[in-house]
Every structure is written in C-alpha cells, then in structure tokens.
N, C-alpha and C positions, 0 to 999 in steps of 0.2 A: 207925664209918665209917673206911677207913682213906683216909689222902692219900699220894700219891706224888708224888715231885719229879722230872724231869731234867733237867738238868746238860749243856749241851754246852758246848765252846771252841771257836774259829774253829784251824784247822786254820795258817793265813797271816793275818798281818795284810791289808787292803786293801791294795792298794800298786798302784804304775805298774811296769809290767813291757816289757822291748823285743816285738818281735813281728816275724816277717816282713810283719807290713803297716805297723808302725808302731807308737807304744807304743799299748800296751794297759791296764788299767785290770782288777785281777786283782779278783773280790770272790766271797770266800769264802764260804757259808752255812755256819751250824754245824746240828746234825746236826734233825731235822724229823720230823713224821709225815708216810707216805702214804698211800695206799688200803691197801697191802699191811703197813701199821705203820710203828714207826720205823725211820730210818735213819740212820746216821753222816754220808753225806755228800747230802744229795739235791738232784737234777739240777732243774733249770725249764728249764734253757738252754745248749745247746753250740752254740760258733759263734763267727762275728766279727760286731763288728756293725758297717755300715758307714754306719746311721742311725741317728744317736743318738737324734735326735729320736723315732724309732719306739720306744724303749726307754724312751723318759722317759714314754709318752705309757700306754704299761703300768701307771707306775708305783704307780698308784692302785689296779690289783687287786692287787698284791703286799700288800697291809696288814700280811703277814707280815714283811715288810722293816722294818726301823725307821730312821722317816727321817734322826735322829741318825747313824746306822751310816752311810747312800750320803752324809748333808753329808760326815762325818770321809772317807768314800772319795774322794768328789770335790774337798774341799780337800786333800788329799795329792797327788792326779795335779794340783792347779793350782799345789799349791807344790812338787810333782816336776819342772816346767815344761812343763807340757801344760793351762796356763788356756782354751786356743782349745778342747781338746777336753772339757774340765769343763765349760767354759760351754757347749759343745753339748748336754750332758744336762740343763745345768740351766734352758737356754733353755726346753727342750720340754716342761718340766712344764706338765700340764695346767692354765689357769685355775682349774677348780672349786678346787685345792687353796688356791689364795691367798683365794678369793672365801669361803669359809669362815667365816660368824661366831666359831667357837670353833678357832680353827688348830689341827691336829694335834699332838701333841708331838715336839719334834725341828724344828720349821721355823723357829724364831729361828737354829739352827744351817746349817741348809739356807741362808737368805736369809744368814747372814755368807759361808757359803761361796761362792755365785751373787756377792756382791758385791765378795769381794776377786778371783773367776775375770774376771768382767766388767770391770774396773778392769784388770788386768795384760793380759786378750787385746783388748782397747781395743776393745768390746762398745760398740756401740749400738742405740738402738731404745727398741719398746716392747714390754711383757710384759703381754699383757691380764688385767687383776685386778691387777697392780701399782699402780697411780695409786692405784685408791680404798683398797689398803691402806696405803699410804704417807699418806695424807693422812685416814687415822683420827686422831680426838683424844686418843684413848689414849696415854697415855704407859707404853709398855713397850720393851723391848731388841728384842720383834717387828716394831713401829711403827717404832725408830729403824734397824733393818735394810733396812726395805722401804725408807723413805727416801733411804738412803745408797743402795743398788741403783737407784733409782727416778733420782735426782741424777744416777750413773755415766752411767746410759744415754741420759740424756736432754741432757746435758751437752754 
C-alpha cells in the first residue's frame, strides 16, 4: 500500500487588511482538492462581504475550515481593532454548533475569541445555544468560555 502526504502553507497570515469599503479581514486557504484535483490556491469565494452574518451562517458546510484557524482570524481583526466586525461573524454562527453534545475541535478557541470581541465592541444580547452551554456542569475551559460570553452579553 503506498500513502501519500501533502504539505500546504497559508500563503498570508489571516490578518485585518484596509479596503475601500473598510477594513477587511484577509483569510487565506492553503492549497485543497477540487473536482479538477489539487490546487495551490483554491477559490470558494471572491467578493466583499457586506453580511457577515450570511457568512457565519455557511460556516458549518465549510468543515474544511478549521474552527481554531477563523477563532485565531477573528481574534486578530478584534485585537486589529475591528471587535464590532469580529463579533458580527461570530454573532451569526449557527446555534446547532453550540447545541452540540460533543463540541467541535477548535470551539473553546472560537468562544474565547466571540468573548474577548463581545466584551471590547460592548455586544449585548442573546446567542441562542448559549445559556444552556454556559450553564453545563462540566467543568472545562469550553464551559468556562461560554460563561464568560454568556455574562458579557447578558450583563
């Protein structure tokens, strides 16, 4: 049997970028299969976005995306100074993802990032699936994130 490996790198860190509409929120993909094979740099998306919310709400067929990767994106554009626009992505994640018995990998990072963006853009509200993960008796770094977020916004 033989096995093969590949090997990509992100071409750019994530980073906050200016724009003519305003900053932007640069996120690179490293290199992927398509129908046609692989590619170095492959496209899902050209454009601006100018509802976040409709991008977060994606988020969940991209499973190719690793959620660790968009938390480190979105706490860099919130401690770039664009919290108002990080929390807009991080508002609009779906419920299901929180509601989740067994959280994805990567969402203890996701909920620190939503909590320090929520806190600095002075985010209120509610985030449906938040309560009842916040209010698990589990004691993890997951649990004590959603709480801190859950506190932020409720506060």
């Amino acid at each position: 049997m033989t096995r093969s490996e590949q090997v990509y790198a992100y071409a750019r860190p994530p980073a906050l970028r200016s724009s003519a509409h305003g900053p932007a929120l640069g996120l690179e993909t490293s290199g992927g299969l398509t129908p046609s094979g692989p590619v170095t740099r492959p496209e899902f998306f050209t454009g601006f976005l100018t509802r976040p919310e409709a991008a977060s709400a994606a988020l969940p067929a991209l499973r190719a995306v690793k959620i660790n990767r968009l938390a480190d994106a979105l706490a860099t554009a919130g401690n770039a100074g664009a919290p108002a626009t990080a929390w807009a992505v991080l508002a609009g994640l779906p419920p299901p993802l929180l509601a989740e018995e067994s959280l994805p990998r990567g969402t203890t990072e996701l909920l620190t990032a939503a909590a320090d963006c929520a806190a600095a853009a002075g985010a209120r509200g509610e985030l449906p699936g938040l309560a009842a993960l916040a209010a698990r008796t589990t004691r993890s770094r997951q649990v004590s994130e959603a709480r801190r977020l859950h506190t932020t916004l409720t506060s």
